[in-house]
C-alpha positions in Angstrom: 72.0 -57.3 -11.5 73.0 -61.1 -11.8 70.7 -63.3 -13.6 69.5 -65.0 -10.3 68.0 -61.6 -8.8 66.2 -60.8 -12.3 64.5 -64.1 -11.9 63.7 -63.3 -8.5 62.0 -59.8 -9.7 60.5 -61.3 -12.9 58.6 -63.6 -10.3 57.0 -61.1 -8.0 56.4 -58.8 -10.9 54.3 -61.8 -12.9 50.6 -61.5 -12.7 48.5 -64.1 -13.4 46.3 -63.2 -16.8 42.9 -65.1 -15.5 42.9 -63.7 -12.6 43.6 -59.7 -14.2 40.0 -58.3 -13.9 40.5 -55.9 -17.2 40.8 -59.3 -19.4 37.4 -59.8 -20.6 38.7 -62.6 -22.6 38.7 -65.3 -19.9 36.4 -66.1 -17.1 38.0 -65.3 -13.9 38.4 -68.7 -12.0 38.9 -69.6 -8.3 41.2 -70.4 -6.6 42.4 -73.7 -4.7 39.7 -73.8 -1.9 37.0 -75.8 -0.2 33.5 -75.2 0.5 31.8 -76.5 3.4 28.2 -76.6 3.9 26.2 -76.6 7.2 22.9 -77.6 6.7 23.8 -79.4 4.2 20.1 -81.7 4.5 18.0 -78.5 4.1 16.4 -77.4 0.9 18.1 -74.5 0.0 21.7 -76.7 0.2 19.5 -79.3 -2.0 17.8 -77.1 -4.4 20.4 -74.1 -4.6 23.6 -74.6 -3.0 24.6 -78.0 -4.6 23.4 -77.3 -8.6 25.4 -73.8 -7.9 28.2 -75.4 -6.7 28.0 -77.8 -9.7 27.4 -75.3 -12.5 30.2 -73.4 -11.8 32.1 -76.5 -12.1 30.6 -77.1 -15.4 31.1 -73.4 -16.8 34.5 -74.2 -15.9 35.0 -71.2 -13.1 36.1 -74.1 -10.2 39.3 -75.0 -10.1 40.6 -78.6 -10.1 41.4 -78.3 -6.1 38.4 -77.9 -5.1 36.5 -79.9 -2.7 33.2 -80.0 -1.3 32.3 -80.7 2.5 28.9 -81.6 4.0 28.4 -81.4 7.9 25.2 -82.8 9.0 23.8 -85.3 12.0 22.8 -87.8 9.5 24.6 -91.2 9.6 26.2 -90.7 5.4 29.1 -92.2 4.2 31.2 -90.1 1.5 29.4 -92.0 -1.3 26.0 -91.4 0.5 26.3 -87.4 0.8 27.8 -88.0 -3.5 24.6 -89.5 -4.6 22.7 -86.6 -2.5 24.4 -84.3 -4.6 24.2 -85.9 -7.7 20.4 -86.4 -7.1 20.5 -82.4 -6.6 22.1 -81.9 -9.4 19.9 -83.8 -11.6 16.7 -82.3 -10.3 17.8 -78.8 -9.8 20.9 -78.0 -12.1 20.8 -75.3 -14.8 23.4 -76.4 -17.3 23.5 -80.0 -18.3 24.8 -82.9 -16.6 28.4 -84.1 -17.6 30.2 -87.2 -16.6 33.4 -85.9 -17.1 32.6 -82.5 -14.7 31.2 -84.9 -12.4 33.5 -87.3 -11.9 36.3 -84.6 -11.5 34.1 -82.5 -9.0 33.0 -85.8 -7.0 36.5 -86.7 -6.2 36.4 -83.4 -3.6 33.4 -84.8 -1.9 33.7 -85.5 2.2 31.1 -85.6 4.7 31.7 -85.3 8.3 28.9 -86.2 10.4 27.7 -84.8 14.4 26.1 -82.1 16.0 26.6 -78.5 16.0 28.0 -78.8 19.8 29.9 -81.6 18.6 33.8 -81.2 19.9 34.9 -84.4 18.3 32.8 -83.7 14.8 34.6 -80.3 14.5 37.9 -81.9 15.4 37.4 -84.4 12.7 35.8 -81.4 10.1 39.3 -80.5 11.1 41.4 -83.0 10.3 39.2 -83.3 7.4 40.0 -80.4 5.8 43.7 -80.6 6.7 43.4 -83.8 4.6 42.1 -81.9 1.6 44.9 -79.7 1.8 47.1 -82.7 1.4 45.2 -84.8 -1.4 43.1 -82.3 -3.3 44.9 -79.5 -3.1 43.0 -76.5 -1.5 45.5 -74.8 0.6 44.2 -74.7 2.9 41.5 -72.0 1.8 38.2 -72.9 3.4 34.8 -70.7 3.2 32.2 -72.2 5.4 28.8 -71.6 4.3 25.8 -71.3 7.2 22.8 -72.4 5.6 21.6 -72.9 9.0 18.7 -70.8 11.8 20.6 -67.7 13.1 19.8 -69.4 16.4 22.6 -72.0 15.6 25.2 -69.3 15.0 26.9 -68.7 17.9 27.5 -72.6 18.3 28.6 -73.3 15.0 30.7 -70.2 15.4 32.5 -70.9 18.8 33.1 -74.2 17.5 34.9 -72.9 14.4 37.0 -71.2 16.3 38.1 -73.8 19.1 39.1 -76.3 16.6 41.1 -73.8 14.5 39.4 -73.6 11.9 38.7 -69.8 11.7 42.2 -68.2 11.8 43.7 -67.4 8.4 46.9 -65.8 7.2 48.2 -63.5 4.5 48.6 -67.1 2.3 45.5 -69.0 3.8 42.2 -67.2 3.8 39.1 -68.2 5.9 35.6 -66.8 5.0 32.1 -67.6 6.4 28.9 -67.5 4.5 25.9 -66.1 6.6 22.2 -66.7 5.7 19.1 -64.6 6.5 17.2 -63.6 8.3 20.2 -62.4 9.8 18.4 -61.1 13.7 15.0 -60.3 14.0 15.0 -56.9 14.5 18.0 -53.9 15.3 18.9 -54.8 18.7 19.1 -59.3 18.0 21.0 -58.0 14.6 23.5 -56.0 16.7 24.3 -58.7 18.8 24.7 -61.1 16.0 26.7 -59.5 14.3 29.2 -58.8 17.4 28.8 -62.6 18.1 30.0 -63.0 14.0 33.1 -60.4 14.3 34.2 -61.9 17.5 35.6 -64.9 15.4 35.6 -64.0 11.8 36.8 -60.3 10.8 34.4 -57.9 9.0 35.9 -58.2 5.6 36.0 -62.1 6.1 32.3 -62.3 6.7 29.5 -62.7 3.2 26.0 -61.9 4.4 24.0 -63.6 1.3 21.5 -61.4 -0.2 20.6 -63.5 -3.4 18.8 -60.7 -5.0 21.7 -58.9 -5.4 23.2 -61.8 -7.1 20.6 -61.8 -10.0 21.5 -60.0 -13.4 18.8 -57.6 -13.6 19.5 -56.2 -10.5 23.0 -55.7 -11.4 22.0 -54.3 -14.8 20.5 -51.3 -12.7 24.0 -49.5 -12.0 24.2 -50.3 -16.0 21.3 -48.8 -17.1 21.2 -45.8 -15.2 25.5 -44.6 -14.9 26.8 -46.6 -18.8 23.2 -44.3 -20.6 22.8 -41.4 -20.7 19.1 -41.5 -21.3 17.7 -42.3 -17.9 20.2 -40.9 -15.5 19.0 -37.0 -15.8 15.3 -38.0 -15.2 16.3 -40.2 -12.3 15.2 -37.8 -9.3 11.9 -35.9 -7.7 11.7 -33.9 -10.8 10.2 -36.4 -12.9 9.2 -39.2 -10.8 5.9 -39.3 -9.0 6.2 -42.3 -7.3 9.0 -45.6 -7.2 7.0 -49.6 -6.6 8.9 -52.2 -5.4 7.1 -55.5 -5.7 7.6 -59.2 -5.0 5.3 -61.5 -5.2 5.0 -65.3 -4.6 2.2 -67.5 -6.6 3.1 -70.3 -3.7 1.9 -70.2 0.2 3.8 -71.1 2.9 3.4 -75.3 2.6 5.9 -77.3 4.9 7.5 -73.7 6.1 4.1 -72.7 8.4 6.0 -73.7 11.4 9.5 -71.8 10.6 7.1 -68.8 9.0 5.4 -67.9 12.1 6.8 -64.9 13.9 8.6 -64.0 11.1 6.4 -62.6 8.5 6.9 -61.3 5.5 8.3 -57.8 6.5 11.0 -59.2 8.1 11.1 -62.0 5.3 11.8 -60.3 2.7 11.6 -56.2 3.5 14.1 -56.0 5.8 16.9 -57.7 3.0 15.2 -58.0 -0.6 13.6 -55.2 -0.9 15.4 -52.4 1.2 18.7 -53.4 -0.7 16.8 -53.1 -4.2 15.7 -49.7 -2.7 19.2 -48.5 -2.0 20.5 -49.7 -5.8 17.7 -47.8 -7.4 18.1 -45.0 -5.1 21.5 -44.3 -4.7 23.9 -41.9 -6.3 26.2 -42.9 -9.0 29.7 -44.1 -7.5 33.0 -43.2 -7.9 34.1 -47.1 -8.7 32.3 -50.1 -9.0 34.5 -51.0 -6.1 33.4 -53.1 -2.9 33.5 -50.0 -0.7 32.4 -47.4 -2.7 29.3 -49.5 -3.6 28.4 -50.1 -0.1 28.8 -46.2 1.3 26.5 -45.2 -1.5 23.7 -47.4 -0.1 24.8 -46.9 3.2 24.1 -43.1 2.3 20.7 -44.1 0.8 19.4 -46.2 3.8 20.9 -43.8 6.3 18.0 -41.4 4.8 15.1 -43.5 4.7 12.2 -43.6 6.9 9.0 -44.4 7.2 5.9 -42.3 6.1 3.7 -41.3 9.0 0.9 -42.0 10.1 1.2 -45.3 9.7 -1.9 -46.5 10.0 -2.3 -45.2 6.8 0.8 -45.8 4.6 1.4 -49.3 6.0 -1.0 -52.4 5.6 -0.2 -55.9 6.1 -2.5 -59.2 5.5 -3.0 -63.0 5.2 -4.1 -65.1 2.8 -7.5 -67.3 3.2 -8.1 -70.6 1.7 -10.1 -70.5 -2.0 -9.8 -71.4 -5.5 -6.2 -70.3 -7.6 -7.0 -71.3 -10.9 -8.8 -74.7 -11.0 -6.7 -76.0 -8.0 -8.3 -75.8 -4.2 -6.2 -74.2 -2.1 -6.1 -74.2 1.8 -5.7 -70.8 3.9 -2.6 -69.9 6.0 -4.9 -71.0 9.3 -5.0 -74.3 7.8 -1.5 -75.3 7.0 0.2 -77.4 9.6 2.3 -76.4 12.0 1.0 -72.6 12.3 -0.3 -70.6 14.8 -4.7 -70.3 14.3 -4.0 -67.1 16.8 -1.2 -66.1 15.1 -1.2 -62.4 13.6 1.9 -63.0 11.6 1.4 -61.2 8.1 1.9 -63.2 4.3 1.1 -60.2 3.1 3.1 -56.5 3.7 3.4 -52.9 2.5 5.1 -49.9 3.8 5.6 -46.6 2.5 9.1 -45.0 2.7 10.8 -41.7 2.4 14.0 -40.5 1.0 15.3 -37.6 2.7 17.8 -36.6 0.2 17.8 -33.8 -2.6 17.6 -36.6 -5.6 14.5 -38.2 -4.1 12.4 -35.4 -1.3 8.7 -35.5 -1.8 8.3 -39.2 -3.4 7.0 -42.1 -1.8 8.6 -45.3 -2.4 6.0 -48.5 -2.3 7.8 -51.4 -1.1 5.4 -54.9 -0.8 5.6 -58.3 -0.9 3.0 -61.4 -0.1 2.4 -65.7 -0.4 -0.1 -67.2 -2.6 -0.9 -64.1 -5.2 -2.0 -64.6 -8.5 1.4 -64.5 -10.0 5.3 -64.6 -9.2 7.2 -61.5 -10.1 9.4 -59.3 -8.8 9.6 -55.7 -10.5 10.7 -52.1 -9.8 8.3 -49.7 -11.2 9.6 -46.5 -11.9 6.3 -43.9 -12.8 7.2 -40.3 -13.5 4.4 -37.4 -13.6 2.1 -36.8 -15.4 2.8 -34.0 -18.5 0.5 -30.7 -18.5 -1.3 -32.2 -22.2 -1.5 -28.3 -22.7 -2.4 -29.2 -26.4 -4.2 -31.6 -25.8 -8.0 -32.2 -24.9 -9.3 -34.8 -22.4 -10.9 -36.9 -25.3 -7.2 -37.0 -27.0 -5.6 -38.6 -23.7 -8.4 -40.2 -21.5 -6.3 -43.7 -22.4 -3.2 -42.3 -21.9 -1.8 -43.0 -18.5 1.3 -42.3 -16.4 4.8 -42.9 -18.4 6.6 -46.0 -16.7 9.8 -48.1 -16.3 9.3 -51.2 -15.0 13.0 -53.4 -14.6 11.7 -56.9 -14.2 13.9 -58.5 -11.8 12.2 -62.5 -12.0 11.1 -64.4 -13.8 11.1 -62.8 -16.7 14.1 -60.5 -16.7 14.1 -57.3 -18.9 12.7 -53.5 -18.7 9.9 -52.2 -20.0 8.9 -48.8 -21.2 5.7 -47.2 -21.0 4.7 -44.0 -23.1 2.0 -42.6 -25.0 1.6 -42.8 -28.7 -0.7 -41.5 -31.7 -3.3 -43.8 -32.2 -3.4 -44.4 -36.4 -6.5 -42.7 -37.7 -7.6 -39.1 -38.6 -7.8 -37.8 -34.9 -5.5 -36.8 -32.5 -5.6 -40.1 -30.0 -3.2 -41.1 -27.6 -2.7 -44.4 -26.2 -0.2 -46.1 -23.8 2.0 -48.3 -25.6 5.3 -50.4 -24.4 8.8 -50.7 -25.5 10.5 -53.9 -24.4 13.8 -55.1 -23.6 13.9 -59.1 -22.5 16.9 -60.3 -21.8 16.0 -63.7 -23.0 15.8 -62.3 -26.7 19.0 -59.9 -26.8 21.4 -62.3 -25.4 22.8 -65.4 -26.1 23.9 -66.2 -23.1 21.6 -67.6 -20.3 21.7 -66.0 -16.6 23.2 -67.7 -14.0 21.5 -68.2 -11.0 21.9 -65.6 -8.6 23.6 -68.3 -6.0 26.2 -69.3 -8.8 27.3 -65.3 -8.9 27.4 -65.1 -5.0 29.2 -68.4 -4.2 32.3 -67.3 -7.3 32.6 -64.2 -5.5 32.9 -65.9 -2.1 35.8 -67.8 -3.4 37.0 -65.0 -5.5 37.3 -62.6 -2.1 34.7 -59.8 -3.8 32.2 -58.8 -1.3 30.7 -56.0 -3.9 27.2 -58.1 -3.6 26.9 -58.8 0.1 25.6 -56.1 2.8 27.9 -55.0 5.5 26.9 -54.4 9.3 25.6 -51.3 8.6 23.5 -52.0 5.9 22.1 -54.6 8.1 21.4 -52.8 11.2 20.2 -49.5 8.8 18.1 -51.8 7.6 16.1 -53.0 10.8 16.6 -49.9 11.8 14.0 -48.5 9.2 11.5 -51.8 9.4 11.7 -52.0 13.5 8.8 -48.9 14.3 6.0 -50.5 12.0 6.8 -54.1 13.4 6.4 -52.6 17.1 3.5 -50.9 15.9 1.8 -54.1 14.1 3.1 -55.8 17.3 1.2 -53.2 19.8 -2.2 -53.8 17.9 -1.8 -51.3 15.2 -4.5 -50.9 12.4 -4.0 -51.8 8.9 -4.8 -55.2 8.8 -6.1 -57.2 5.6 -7.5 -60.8 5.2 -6.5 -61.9 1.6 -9.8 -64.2 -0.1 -8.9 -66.4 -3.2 -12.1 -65.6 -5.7 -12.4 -65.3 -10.0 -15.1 -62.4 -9.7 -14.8 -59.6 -10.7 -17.7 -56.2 -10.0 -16.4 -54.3 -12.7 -19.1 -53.7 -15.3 -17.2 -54.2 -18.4 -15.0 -57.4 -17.4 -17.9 -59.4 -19.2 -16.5 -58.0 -22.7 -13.0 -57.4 -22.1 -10.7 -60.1 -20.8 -7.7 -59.0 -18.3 -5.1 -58.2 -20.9 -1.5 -59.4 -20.0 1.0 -56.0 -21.3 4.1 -58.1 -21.9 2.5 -60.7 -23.5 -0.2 -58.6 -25.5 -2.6 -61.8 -25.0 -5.5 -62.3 -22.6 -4.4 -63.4 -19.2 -4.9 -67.3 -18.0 -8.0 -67.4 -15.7 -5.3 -68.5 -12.6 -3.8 -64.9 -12.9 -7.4 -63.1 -12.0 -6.5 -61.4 -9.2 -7.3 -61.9 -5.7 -9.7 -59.5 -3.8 -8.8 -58.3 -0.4 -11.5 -58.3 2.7 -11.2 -54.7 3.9 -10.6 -55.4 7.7 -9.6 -51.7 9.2 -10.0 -48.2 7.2 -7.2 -46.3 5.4 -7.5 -44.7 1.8 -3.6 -45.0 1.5 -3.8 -48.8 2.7 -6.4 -49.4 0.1 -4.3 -47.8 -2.5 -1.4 -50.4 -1.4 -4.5 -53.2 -2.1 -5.1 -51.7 -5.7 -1.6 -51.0 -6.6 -0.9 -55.0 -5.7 -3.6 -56.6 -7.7 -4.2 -54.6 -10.7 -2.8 -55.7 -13.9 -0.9 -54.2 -14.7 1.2 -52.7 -11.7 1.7 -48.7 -12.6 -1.5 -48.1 -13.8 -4.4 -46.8 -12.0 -7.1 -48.1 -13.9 -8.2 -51.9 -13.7 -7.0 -53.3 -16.6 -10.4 -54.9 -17.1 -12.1 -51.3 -17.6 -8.8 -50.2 -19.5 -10.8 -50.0 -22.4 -13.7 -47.6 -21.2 -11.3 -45.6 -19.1 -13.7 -46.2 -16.2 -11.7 -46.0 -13.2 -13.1 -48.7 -10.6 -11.6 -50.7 -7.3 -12.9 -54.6 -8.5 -9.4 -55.8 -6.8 -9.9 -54.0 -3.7 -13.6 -55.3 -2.7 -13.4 -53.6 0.7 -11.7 -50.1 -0.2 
């Protein structure tokens, strides 16, 4: 072999070191690409999209070619849409502001202005790009981000392709970014996703969940397959029940317009929740590879249903106007732009079933609602109760169901619930917890979930995004109690802001916060629900969403006295 064709085989043998994913040494960093960004005006381009973009920057995982793109209708100039993202930046950003990233990352700036059904806007988003290529060096890899209504989809899509601007090549890649809601139920998400493929190829096309972006729900897969503590208990054996929860402190204020006819099943359900389902449900992969990831939650949603009768395991609600803290607060009937007839639902819970050996026989609570008492998001894991065959009913009246709660926001961590001697001469058992924050054990902070999502967008990893199937499995589930809410079905609860409580003993014992081991702010009292329809199960979902603390069946009020009572459910 001459020296020439050694040269020629050293080259196509050489691997570049930042981008081997066993080196744990180096971040792994993008390549040359651009991002562009329609609806690039909106508030989730303002307040996530932009101090993403710019954080990555910061952390040093962009690389020099890279540029930035806005497409929008309003009348900018390229140093217009830069201060919109420097005043983005300042207001929003989670690492501090350099002038040195900055001025680096502004040089990649354009902004092309026009509508959606634009020709001449595309042709010049076109030439645009092709310019970029030239002068910033991105070529000619371009992900286009739709932070746009589904509505506009098909436009911005046809468009993309006329001009060009959707066909890659082995050396050029082109990717598109898709928002939810993504269709509003299994037939509109079919179509959708046929009017998607028709330009952009399956495994070019990132349907953004950003919970799957966030660490905690990522540390999942690491806490139940790299321990081998929780794994083995992980199934119908053990666990008596699996809670899924988020809730938002914060109505629906300038969204009341978009909101209605959505509601929050098909808010947040249909993509949050259902996919936070599969991760704690599924089994344990082969390889945290892209595809092995997504059959093992295709296998989990492929066995989920609903529990019947619904009118019993599913309730839904909306919140009334009242007093959240010391702040007055107006009612979903009052804020502007909503429906007064509208039956749209703030407020949602379903019960679903797992039809597979690991998980037969136990109910999974999935809910989610506006304007609660608090924000959080949690997965609640309760197992069953032991037989206390040594044990008398004075020894564990305080003792309740063992837990593990993975906090997904905002304060991210697990927490472990299990009884322990209470110090003294008698045999007393008492709940106690064992925490894990992840603010405390780490150094490092948590990106935001969009920084994760957007690096693996430019990376080419599609681990953290659902595929068709996960999409349409997903509606698939949710679509029979929407048609039954939609038909008139029962279950319905009006949601009343008050600080009472009828519990007997609230007068000596303050709600006690279990993280925090302090008495809880008088804004986190929780709300109590006006019992609208029958349905022991449905008031079970009311009681299980306002108490304390979320897995235990006792107000935490009467957690004291052990006297079991229903203060957050004043209807049930």
């Amino acid at each position: 072999m001459n020296t020439a064709d050694s040269n020629l085989k050293d080259q196509a043998e050489w691997h570049n070191p930042l981008r081997d994913p066993r080196d744990k040494r180096l971040p792994r960093i993008a390549g040359p690409c651009s991002l562009v960004i329609f609806g690039v005006t909106g508030d989730l381009a303002r307040k996530k999209l932009m101090p993403a973009v710019y954080d990555l920057a910061n952390r040093g995982l962009l690389p020099p070619g890279f540029a930035l793109v806005g497409f929008a209708r309003r009348e900018w100039g390229k140093e217009d849409f830069a201060q919109v993202v420097h005043d983005a930046v300042r207001d929003h950003a989670r690492t501090p502001f350099s002038e040195e990233v900055w001025s680096t990352l502004a040089e990649g700036f354009r902004f092309v202005q026009g509508s959606f059904d634009d020709d001449e806007a595309f042709d010049e988003l076109s030439r645009t790009l092709a310019e970029l290529d030239e002068t910033r060096g991105t070529a000619g890899n371009h992900a286009f981000y739709l932070s746009i209504p589904p509505g506009a989809f098909p436009v911005v899509l046809e468009q993309l392709s006329r001009s060009g601007l959707a066909e890659g090549d082995a050396e050029k890649w082109r990717r598109v970014v898709i928002e939810k809601p993504f269709g509003h139920d299994l037939q509109s998400a079919k179509e959708l996703n046929a009017v998607v493929n028709r330009v952009f190829p399956e495994d070019t096309v990132f349907r953004i969940d950003h919970y799957l972006g966030k660490e905690t729900v990522q540390n999942i897969l690491a806490l139940r397959f790299a321990n081998q503590l929780f794994d083995p208990i992980w199934n119908a054996h053990y666990v008596d029940h699996v809670q899924i929860t988020m809730a938002e402190d914060i109505g629906l204020g300038g969204r009341a317009g978009y909101y209605d006819g959505i509601g929050a099943a098909r808010d947040v359900i249909q993509n949050h929740l259902l996919q936070l389902l599969a991760i704690t449900a599924m089994e344990e992969p082969v390889s945290f590879s892209p595809s092995e990831l997504q059959s093992e939650k295709i296998k989990v949603l492929s066995a989920t249903k609903l529990a019947e009768p619904l009118e019993e395991t599913a309730a839904r609600g909306q919140y009334t106007g009242g007093w959240q803290g010391s702040q007055k607060v107006s009612g979903l009937k009052e804020e502007e732009g909503f429906d007064s007839e509208s039956s749209t639902e703030t407020y949602a819970a379903i019960t679903l079933e797992v039809d597979t050996r690991r998980w037969g026989g136990v109910p999974f609570y999935l809910r989610t609602g506006k304007a609660l008492g608090r924000r959080v998001t949690e997965i609640a894991m309760v197992f069953k109760r032991a037989p206390h065959l040594p044990f008398d009913a004075t020894m564990t009246e305080e003792l309740g169901q063992n837990a593990l709660v993975i906090r997904v926001q905002p304060d991210e961590g697990v927490t472990m619930r299990f009884g322990s001697k209470v110090p003294g001469s008698s045999m007393e058992v008492r709940d106690v917890s064992m925490d894990f924050s992840y603010g405390q054990a780490f150094t490092e902070s948590s990106p935001e979930a969009y920084e994760r999502l957007i690096l693996d967008v430019l990376l080419g990893e599609p681990s953290l995004f659902p595929v068709n199937a996960e999409v349409e499995l997903s509606w698939k589930i949710l679509d029979p109690i929407l048609d039954f809410w939609a038909a008139g079905g029962t279950g319905f609860w009006r949601l009343r802001l008050r600080h009472a409580s009828s519990c007997s003993c609230s007068a000596n014992f303050a709600p006690q916060d279990s993280r925090q081991g302090r008495p809880a702010s008088p804004q986190y009292l929780p709300w109590q629900y006006q019992h609208v329809t029958s349905g022991e199960t449905a008031a079970a979902h009311c009681r299980a969403e306002e108490r304390w603390h979320l897995t235990s069946e006792i107000c935490p009020c009467c957690s004291r006295c052990a006297r079991k009572c229903t203060w957050a459910c004043s209807g049930g």
